[in-house]
N, C-alpha and C positions, 0 to 999 in steps of 0.2 A: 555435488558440493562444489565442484568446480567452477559450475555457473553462477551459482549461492553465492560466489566469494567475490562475483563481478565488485568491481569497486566505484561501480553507481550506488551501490547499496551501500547504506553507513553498517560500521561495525558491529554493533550492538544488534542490527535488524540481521545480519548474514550469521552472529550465531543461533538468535533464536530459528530461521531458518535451518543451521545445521541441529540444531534440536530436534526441531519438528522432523525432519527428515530420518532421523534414526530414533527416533519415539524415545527419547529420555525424558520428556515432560512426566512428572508424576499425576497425569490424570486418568481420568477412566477406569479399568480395567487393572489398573498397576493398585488400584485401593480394594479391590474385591475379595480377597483371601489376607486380608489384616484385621484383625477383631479389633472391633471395636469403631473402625473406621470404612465399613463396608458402603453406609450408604452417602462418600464420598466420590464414588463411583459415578454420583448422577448429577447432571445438571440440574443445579438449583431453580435454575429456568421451566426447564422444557422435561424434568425430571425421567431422562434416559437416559442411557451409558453415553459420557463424556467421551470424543474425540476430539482430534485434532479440526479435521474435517468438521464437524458438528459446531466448535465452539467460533470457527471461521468463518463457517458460510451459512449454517441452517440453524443454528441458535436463535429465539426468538426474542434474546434480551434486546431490549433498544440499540446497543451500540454497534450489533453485529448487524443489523437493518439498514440504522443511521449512516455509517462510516459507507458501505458500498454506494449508497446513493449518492451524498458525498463526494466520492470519488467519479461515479460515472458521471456525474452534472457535469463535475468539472476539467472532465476528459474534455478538449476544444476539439478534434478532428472527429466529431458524428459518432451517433450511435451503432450505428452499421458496424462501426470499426473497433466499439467499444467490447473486450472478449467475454463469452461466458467465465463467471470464477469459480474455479474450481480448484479443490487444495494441490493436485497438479500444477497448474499453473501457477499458484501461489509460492509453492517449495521449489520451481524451474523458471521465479520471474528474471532471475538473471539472464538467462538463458533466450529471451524473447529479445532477436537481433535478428529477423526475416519474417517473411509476409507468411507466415505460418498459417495452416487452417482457423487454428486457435484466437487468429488475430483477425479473422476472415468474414468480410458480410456472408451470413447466413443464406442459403439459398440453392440450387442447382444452376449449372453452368455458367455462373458470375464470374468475371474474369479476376485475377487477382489484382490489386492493388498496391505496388510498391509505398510499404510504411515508413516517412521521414526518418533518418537517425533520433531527430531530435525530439520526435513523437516517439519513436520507441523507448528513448530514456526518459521521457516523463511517464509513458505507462509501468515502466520499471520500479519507478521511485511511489506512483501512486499507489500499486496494488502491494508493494514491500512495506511501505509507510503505514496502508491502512489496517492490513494484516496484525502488523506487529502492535499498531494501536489498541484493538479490540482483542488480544493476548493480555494487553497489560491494564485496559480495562476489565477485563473478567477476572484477570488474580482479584484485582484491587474491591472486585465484587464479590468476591467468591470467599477469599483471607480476608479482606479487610471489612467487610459485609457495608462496604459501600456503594449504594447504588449510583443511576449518575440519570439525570434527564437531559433530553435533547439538547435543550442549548447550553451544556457543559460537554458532550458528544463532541458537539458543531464546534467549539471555541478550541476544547482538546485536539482536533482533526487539522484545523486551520494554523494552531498554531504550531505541529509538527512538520505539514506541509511549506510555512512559510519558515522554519528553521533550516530546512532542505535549499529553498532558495537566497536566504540570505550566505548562507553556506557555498554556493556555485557562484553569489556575485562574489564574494573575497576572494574565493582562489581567483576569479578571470581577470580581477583588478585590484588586487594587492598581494598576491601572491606567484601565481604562475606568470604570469603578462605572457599570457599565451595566445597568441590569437587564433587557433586552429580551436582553442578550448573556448576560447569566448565567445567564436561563432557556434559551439554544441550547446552552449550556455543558453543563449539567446533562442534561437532553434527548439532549444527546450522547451520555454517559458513564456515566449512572450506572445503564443496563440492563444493560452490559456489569462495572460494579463489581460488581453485585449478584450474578453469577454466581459471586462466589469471597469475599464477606463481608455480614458485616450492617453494609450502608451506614448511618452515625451521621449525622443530619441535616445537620449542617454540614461535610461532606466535602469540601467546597469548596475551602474554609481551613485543611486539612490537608494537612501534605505526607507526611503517614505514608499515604495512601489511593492507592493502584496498582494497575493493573491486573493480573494475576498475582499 
C-alpha cells in the first residue's frame, strides 16, 4: 500500500487499488453463501467466479480488451518494453521506479535497459488509469446493466488519460512553477504527444495539445 499511495497516482485510483489489494470489493465469492444472491458470484460475461484478476485482465467484456490495447498503442517507448499485465503489477504499479524484469524485453541474456523516469511515470499513470477505468465500467455494467461499445470504450479511456495531463500541465505552470517538476512533466508526455502531432515547443501551456 505504500507504493499504491505513490502520488503519481490520483486519489480515487490509490484507493480503489487499496481495495483491491485487501479484497473488500463485494465481488466474486463474497455473494456465494447469500440466498438469494448466489449467482452474483459470476461474471455476467464470461459466466465464472468473479475476481479481481478476472474482471482486470481476462474478462472478455469489451472494455477489459479495449482499454489494454489502448494503453499499449499508446505506450511510445516500443513494445519490447511494454510489461506483461498482471493484477501483480496492477496492485504494485506504484511501485515500478527500476528496470525491473516485469518491465524487461522478453528474452535470454538481453541486457537490461535503463527505463526513463519520465517513461516510468507515464506507464504508472497508464496501467492505474486503465485499470481503474474497466472497474468502473464493469460496476456500471454489471449495477447499472449498461453496456458500452468500442467508441464509447475509446472516448471514456482518452478522456481520463487526457484529464491526467491537463492535470500535470497546471501544477507545472500555474501552480508549482517548478522546474525540476516541469521537466518530469514533459519527460512524461511529450514521446507519447509526438506520436499523433508536431509538438510546438510550448505545448505546456496549451490546452489545445491531447493526446489522441
Amino acid at each position: 500500500w505504500e507504493y499504491s499511495s505513490d502520488r503519481t497516482i490520483r486519489t480515487r485510483v490509490q484507493q480503489f487499488l487499496y481495495k483491491s489489494l485487501h479484497g473488500t470489493q463485494k465481488i466474486g465469492e463474497f455473494w456465494r453463501h447469500i440466498p438469494g444472491f448466489e449467482t452474483r458470484q459470476n461474471c455476467t460475461t464470461c459466466d465464472i467466479t468473479e475476481s479481481m484478476d478476472h474482471i482486470l485482465i481476462h474478462c472478455t467484456a469489451t472494455p477489459t480488451r479495449a482499454i489494454w490495447e489502448l494503453a499499449k498503442n499508446t505506450w511510445p517507448h516500443g513494445h519490447r518494453l511494454w510489461p506483461e499485465i498482471t493484477i501483480g503489477l496492477i496492485l504494485g504499479c506504484g511501485n515500478i521506479n527500476t528496470p525491473a524484469r516485469d518491465i524487461q524485453p522478453r528474452g535470454v541474456d538481453q541486457p537490461q535497459e535503463r527505463i526513463p523516469k519520465g517513461a516510468i511515470r507515464l506507464l504508472q499513470i497508464l496501467i492505474s488509469e486503465s485499470a481503474y477505468l474497466i472497474w468502473v465500467l464493469r460496476c456500471e455494467r454489471v449495477i447499472q446493466m449498461c453496456p458500452h461499445t468500442v467508441t464509447e470504450v475509446n472516448n471514456r479511456w482518452h478522456h481520463a488519460i487526457n484529464a491526467r495531463l491537463t492535470d500535470d500541465k497546471i501544477l507545472a505552470t500555474k501552480i508549482k512553477w517548478d522546474k525540476k517538476f516541469t521537466r518530469i512533466v514533459k519527460s512524461t508526455w511529450e514521446h507519447v504527444l509526438r506520436k499523433t502531432m508536431d509538438l510546438p515547443d510550448d505545448w505546456i501551456t496549451s490546452r489545445e495539445v491531447l493526446v489522441g
